[in-house]
C-alpha positions as CSV (number, residue, x, y, z in Angstrom):
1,X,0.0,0.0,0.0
2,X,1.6,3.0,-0.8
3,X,2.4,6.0,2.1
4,X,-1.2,7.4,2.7
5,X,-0.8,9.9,5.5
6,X,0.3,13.5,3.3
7,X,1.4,16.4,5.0
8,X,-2.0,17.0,6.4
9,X,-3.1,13.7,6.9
10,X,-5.1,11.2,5.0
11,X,-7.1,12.8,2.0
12,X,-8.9,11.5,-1.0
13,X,-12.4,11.6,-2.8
14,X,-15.2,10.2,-1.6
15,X,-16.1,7.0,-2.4
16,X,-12.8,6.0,-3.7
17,X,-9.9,4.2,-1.3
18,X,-9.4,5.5,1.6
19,X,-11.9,7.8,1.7
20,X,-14.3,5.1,2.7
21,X,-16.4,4.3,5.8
22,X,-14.2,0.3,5.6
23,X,-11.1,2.1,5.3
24,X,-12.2,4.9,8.0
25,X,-13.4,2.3,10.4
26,X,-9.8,0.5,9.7
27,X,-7.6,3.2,10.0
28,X,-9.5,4.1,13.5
29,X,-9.1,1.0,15.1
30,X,-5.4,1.0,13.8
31,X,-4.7,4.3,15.8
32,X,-6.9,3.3,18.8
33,X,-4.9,0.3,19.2
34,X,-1.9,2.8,18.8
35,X,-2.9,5.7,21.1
36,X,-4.4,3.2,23.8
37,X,-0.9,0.8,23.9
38,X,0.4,2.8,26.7
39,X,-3.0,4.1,28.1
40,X,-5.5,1.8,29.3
41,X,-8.4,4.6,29.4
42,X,-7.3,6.3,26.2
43,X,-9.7,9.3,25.6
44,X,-9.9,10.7,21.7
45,X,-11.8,14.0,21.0
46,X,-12.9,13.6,17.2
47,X,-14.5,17.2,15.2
48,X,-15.5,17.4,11.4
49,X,-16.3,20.3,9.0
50,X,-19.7,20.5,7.1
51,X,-18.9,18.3,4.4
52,X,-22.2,15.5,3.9
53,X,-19.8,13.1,3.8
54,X,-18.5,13.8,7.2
55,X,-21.2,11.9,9.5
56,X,-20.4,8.3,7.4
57,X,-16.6,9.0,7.8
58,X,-17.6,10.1,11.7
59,X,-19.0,7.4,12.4
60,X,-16.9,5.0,11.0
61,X,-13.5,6.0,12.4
62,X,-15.4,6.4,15.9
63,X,-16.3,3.1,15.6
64,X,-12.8,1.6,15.1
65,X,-11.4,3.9,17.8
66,X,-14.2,2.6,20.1
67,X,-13.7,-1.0,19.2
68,X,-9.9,-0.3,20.2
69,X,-10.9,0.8,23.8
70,X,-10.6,4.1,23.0
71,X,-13.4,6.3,24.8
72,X,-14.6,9.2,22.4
73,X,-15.9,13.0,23.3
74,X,-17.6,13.4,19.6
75,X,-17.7,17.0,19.8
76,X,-19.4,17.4,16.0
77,X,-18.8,20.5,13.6
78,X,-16.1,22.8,14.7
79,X,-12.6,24.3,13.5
80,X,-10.0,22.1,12.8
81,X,-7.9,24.7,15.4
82,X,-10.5,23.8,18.2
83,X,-9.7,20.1,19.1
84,X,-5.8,20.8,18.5
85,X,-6.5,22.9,21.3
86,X,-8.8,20.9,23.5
87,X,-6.6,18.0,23.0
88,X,-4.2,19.8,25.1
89,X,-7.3,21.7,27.9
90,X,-8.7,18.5,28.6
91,X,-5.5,16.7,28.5
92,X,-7.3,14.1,26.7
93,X,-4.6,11.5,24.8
94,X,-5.1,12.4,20.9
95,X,-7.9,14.5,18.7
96,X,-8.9,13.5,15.4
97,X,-10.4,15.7,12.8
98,X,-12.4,15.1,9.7
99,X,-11.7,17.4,7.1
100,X,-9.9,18.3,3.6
101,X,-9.5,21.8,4.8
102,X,-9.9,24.4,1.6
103,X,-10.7,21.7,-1.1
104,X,-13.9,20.9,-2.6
105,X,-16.5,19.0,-0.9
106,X,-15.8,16.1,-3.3
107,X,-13.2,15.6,-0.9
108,X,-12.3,14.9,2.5
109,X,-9.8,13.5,4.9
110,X,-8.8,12.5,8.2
111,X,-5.7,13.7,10.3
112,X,-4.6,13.0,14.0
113,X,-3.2,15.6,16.6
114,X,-1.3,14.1,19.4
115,X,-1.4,14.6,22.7
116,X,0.7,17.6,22.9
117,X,-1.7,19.3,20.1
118,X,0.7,18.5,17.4
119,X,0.7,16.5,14.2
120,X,1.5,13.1,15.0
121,X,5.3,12.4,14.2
122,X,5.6,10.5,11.1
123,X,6.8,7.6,12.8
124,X,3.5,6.9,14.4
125,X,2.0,7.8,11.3
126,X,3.8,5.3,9.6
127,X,3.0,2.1,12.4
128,X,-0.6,3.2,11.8
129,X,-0.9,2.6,8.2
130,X,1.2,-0.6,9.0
131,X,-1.2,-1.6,10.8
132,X,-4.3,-0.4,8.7
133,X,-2.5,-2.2,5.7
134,X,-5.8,-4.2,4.0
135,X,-2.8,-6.4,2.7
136,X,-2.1,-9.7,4.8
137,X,0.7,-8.9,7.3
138,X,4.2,-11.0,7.7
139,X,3.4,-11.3,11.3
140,X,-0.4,-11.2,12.4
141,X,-1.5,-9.0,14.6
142,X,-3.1,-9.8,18.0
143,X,-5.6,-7.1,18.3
144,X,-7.3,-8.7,21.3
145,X,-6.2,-6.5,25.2
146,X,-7.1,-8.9,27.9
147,X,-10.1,-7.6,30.0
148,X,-10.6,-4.5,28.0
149,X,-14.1,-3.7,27.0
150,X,-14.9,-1.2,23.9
151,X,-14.7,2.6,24.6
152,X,-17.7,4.7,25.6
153,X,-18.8,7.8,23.7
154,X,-19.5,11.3,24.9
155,X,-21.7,14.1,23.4
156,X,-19.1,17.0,23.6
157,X,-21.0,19.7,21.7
158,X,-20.6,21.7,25.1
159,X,-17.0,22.2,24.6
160,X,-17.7,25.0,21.4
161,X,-18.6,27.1,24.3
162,X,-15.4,26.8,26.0
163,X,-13.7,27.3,22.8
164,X,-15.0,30.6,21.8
165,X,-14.8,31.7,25.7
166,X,-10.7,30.9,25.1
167,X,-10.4,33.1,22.2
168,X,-12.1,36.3,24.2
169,X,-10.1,35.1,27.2
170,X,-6.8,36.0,25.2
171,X,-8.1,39.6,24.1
172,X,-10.4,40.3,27.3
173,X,-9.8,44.3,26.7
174,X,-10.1,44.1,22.8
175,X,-13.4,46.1,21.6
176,X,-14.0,46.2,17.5
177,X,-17.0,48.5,18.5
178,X,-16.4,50.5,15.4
179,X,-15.6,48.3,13.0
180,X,-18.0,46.8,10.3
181,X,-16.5,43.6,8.9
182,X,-18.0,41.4,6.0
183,X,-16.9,37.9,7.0
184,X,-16.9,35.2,4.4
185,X,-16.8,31.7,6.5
186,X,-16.6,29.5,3.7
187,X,-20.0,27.3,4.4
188,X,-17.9,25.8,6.5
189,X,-16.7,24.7,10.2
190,X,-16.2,28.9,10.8
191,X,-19.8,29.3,10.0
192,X,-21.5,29.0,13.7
193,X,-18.1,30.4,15.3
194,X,-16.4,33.4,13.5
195,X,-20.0,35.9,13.8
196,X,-20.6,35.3,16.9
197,X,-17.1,36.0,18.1
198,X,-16.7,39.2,16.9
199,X,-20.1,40.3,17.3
200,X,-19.5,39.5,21.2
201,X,-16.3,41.8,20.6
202,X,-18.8,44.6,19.3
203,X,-18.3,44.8,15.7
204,X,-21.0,45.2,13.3
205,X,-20.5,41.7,11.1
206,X,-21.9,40.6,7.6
207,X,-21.6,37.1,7.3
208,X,-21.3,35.6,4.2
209,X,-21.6,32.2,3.2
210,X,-22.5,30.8,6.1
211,X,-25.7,28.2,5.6
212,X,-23.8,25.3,5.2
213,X,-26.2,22.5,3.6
214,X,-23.4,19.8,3.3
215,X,-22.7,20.9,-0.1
216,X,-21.6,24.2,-0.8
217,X,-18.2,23.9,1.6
218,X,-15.7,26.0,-0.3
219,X,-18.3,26.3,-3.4
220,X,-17.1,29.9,-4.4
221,X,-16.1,30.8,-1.0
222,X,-13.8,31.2,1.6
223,X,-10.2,31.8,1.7
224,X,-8.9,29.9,-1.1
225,X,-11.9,31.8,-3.6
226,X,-10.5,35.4,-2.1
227,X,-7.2,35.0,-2.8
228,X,-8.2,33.8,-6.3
229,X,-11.5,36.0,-6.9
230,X,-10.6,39.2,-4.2
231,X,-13.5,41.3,-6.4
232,X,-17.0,39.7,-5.1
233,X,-15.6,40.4,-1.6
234,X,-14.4,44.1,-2.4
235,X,-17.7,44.8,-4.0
236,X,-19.3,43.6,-0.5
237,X,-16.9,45.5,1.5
238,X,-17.9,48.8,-0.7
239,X,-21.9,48.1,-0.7
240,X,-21.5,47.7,3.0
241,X,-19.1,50.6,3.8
242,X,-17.1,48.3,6.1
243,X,-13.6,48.2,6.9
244,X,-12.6,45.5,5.6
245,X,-13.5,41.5,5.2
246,X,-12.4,38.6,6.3
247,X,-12.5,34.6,5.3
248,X,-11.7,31.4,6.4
249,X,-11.1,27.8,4.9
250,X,-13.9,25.2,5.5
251,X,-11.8,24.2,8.3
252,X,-11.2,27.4,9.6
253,X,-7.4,27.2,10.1
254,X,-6.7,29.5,7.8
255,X,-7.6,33.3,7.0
256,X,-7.0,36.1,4.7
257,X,-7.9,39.1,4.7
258,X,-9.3,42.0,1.7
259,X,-8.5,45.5,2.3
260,X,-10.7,48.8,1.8
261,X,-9.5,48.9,-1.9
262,X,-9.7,45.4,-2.6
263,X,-6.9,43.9,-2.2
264,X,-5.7,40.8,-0.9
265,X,-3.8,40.4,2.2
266,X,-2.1,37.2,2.8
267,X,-0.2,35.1,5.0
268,X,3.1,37.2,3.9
269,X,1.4,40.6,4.5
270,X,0.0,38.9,8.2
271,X,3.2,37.5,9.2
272,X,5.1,40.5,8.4
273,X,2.1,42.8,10.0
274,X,2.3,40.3,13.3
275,X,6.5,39.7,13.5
276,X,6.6,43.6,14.0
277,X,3.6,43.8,16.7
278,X,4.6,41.5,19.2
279,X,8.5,42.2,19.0
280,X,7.1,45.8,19.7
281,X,5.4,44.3,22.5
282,X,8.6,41.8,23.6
283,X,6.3,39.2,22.8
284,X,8.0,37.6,19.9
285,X,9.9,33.9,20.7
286,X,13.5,34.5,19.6
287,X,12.5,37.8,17.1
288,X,11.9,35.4,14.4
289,X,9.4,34.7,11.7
290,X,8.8,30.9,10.3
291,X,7.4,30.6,6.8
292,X,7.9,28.2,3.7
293,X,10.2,28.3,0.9
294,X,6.8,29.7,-1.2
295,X,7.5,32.9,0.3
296,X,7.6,36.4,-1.1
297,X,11.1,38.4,-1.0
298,X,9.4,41.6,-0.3
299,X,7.8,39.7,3.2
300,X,11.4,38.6,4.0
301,X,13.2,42.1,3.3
302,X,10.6,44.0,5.2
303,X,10.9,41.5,8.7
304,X,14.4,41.8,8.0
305,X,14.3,45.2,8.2
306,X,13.4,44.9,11.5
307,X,16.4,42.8,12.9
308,X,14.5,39.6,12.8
309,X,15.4,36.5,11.8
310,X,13.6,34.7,8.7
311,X,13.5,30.8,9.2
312,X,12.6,28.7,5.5
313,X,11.0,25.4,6.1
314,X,9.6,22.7,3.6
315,X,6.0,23.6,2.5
316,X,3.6,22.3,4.9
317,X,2.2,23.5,8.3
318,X,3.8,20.6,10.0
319,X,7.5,21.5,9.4
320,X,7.0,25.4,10.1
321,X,5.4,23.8,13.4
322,X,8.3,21.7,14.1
323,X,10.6,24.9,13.6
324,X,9.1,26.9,16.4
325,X,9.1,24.1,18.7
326,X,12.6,23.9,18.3
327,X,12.9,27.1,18.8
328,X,10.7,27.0,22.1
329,X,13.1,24.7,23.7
330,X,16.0,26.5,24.5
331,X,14.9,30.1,24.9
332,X,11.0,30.6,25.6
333,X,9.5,32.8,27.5
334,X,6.5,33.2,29.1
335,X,4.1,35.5,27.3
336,X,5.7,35.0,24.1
337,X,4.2,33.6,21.2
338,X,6.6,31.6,18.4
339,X,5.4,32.8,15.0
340,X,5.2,31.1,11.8
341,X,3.1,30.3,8.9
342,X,2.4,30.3,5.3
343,X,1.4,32.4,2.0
344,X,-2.2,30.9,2.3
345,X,-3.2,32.2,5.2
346,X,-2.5,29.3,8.2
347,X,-0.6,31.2,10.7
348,X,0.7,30.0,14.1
349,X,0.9,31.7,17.4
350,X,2.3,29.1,19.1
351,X,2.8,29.2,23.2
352,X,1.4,26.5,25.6
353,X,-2.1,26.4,25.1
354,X,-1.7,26.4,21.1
355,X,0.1,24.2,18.9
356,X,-1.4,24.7,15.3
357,X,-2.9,27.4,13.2
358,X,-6.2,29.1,13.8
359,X,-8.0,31.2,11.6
360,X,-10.2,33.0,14.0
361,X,-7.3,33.2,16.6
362,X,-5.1,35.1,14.2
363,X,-8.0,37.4,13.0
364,X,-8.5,38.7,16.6
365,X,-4.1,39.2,16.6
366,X,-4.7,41.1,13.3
367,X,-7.1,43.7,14.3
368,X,-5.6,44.0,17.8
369,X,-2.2,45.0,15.9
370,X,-4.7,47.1,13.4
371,X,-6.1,49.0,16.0
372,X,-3.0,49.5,18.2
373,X,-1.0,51.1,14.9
374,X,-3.8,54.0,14.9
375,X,-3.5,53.5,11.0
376,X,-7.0,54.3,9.4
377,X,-7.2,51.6,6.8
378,X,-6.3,47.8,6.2
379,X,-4.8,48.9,3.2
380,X,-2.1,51.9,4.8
381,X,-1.7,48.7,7.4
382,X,-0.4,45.9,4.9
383,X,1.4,48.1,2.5
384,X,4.6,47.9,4.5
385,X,5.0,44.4,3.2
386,X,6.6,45.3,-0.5
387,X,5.5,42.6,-2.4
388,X,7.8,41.5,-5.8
389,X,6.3,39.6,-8.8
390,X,5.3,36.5,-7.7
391,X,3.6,33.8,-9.3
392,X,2.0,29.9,-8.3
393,X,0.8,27.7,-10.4
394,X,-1.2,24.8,-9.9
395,X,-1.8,22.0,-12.3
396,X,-3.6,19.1,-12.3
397,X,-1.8,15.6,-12.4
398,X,-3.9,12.7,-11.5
399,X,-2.2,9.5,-10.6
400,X,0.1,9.7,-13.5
401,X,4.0,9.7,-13.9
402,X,5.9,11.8,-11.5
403,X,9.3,13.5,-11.4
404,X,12.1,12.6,-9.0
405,X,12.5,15.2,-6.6
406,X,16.5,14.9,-8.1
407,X,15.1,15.5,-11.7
408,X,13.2,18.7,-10.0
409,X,15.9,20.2,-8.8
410,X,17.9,19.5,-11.5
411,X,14.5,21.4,-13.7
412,X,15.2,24.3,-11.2
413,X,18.8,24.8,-12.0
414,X,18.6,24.7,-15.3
415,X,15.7,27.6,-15.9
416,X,17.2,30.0,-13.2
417,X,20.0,29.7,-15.4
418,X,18.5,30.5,-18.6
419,X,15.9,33.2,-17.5
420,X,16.8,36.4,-16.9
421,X,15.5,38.1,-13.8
422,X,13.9,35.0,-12.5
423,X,15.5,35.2,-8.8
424,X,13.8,31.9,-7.2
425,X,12.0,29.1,-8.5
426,X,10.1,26.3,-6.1
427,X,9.0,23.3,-8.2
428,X,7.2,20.2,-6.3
429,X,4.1,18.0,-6.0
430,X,1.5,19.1,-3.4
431,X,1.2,16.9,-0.4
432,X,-2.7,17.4,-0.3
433,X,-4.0,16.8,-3.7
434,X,-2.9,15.4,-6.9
435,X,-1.3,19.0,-7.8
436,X,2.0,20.1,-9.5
437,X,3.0,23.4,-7.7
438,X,5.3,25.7,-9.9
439,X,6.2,28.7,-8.0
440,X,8.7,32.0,-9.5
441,X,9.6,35.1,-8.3
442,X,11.6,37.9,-10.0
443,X,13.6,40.7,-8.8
444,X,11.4,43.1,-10.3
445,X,12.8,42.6,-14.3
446,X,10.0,40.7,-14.7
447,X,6.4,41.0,-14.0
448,X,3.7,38.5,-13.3
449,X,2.4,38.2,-16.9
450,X,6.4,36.8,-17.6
451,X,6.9,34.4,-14.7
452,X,3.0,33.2,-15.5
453,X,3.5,32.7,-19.0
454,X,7.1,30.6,-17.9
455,X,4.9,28.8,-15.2
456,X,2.5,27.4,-18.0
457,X,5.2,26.1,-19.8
458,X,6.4,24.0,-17.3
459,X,3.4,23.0,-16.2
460,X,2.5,21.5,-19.5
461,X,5.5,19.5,-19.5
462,X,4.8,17.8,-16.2
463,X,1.3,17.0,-17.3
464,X,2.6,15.5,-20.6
465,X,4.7,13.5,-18.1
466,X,1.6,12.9,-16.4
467,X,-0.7,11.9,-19.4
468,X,-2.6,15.0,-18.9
469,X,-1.7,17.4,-21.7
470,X,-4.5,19.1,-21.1
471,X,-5.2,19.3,-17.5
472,X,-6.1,22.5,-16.1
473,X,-3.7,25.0,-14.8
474,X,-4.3,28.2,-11.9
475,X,-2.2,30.6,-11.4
476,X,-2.1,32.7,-8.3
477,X,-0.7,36.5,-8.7
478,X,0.7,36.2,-5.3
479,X,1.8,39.7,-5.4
480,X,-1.6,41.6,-6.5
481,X,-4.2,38.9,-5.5
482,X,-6.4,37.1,-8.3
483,X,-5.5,34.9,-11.1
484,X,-3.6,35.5,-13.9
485,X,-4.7,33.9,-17.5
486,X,-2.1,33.0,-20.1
487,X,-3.7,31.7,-23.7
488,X,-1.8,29.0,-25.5
């Protein structure tokens, strides 16, 4: 069985391996068995977004866990964020979560948080897809724990309470009294949480796509649409007369925000924004800033500005996490929060209560650092960050033929050589979906139009590769916001 568990857990389509109630029931009893070896009253909280097919997955990986003598608080729709963080408040020994975050709803997956509110370690990831193998095993395995009976399962829909009450805890002088925000939640898990948290906070909020019918998840909405389509929500913003708006993910791990003009302000803008508010404050673990190699240059020259430093990790959430937990170790303090993040919009603020990205969190740090800058618009307050052209492309490559990572690189040194002004190229297969991920950057010689245009082309030879000459192809103007069309 080939390696299942991506860089954000288990994902597929519906219907199709493993993104089946067999498989899910599997794959739960294979981590019960796991979580529980050491544990005989093993206690697993489990969450899922809106997706319809959420409930059969629910119920089928609660099932194995409970067959494994696992007990389970079921605590139903909620942010992805949430049960990171109750994993750790109810010192419970692992949360699960059912969700494929930003993608369509033809989609889902399933990923684990461990005890400490982290990712599980890909060690353990690995024993349980050995042991969730459908394939016969070398050595059988004696599921069977003498005088164990199956786990017991808990309504925990009481805990979404105690998870909003956290989030006005951290900011209990914070008052958005005179903002008005249009807030896009995606039809998703943000849907029942992010109004009612910042209407508590005072601010006049016009929620937007959120009447999730198990359908519509991420159906023209959320972050992922902003970044891509910033102009239904600027029209909003205008026809309101807010300030500004804000979306999630279906998840609601992410955010992004859209300015008073229009534009789209990212994970690079929000970082950069938040690195210089809490070093002000003496808040900021080791005046450092996390972030991917899919960065912008004009994010790292402005924190660098500043005297901070600029840590590059692998793409994916997990390795910026594992970054600022090294980083933790040796010279934390209390009060500060370790920093860290990516482009689209899943920022960290890690400290001892919070080990993963949270889109709401980070929206309350946003306007907190908005408000304290005594700027008058969104737009004045994420211009510091100096974006250069930047481009990502996306393109579809099914289960065909991939590239060694050695042939990639080999790709990469071979077109910065030959194209003038191209300062950084990124070229790798996403860990989420069955995506080719082109990213350039120039040093201002050429614009986005250029680095698109290149970004097709290679695109188009790693579908060939792939069988798919004619797959589709998006490209992200990462500098401006929107997406960029190149004709053949």
């Amino acid at each position: 069985m080939p390696r299942l568990f991506g860089t954000d857990g288990v994902r597929g389509t519906v219907g199709e391996f493993p993104m089946i109630p067999e498989f899910a029931l599997t794959l739960g009893r294979a981590a019960g068995f796991i979580f529980s070896a050491n544990d005989k009253r093993a206690t697993v909280i489990v969450g899922r977004d809106t997706r319809q097919s959420g409930p059969m997955l629910n119920s089928a990986l609660i099932a194995g866990l409970v067959a494994s003598s696992v007990d389970v608080m079921d605590v139903g729709v909620i942010p992805t964020p949430a049960v990171a963080w109750l994993v750790r408040r109810l010192n419970a020994s692992a949360g699960a979560v059912i969700s494929a975050s930003h993608n369509p709803v033809s989609q889902n997956g399933i990923k684990f948080f461990g005890a400490s509110g982290f990712k599980l370690s890909e060690k353990i990831e690995e024993e349980i897809e050995r042991l969730a193998d459908p394939q016969p095993h070398d050595e059988p395995i004696d599921w069977r724990k003498s005088e164990r009976q199956p786990g017991r399962i808990t309504d925990g829909r009481g805990m979404h309470e105690l998870y909003i009450e956290s989030l006005l805890a951290e900011h209990h002088d914070l008052r958005l009294d005179h903002l008005r925000l249009v807030v896009d939640c995606a039809n998703g898990a943000a849907s029942e949480y992010a109004p009612d948290l910042f209407s508590r906070l005072g601010a006049q909020v016009i929620a937007i796509h959120a009447s999730p019918t198990g359908v519509n998840i991420n159906m023209d909405a959320g972050s992922e649409h902003a970044r891509q389509n910033p102009q239904r929500m600027a029209t909003l913003i205008q026809e309101h007369h807010a300030h500004f708006g804000i979306t999630f993910d279906g998840d609601a791990d992410r955010v992004i925000f859209v300015d008073d003009k229009g534009g789209v302000v990212d994970g690079d803008h929000i970082l950069g924004m938040l690195g210089r508010y809490l070093d002000l404050h003496k808040k900021l673990l080791a005046r450092s800033v996390v972030t991917t190699t899919m960065r912008n240059a004009g994010f790292k020259t402005y924190v660098e500005s500043f005297g901070l430093t600029l840590y590059e990790t692998p793409v994916g959430d997990k390795y910026v996490a594992d970054k600022l937990l090294e980083l933790r170790q040796p010279s934390a303090q209390n009060g500060e929060y370790g920093l860290g993040g990516e482009q689209s919009g899943h920022i960290m603020l890690m400290d001892d209560e919070h080990a993963t990205g949270d889109g709401m969190r980070t929206a309350l740090f946003v306007m907190r650092a908005f408000i304290e800058s005594k700027v008058k618009t969104m737009s004045e307050f994420a211009a510091g960050v100096g974006k250069t052209p930047q481009v990502i492309a996306s393109a579809d490559v099914g289960r065909g033929a991939r590239m060694e990572k050695a042939a990639l690189a080999d790709l990469e040194k071979k077109i910065l050589a030959h194209t003038k002004g191209l300062a950084r190229i990124n070229l790798r297969y996403s860990g989420t979906e069955p995506k080719f991920r082109a990213m350039l950057e120039s040093d201002g010689a050429q614009d986005e139009y250029a680095l698109a245009k290149l970004a097709t082309k290679i695109c188009r030879d790693v579908q060939t590769i792939a069988g798919m000459k004619d797959g589709e192809i998006e490209i992200q103007n990462c500098t401006r916001g929107g997406l960029l069309t190149i004709h053949a």
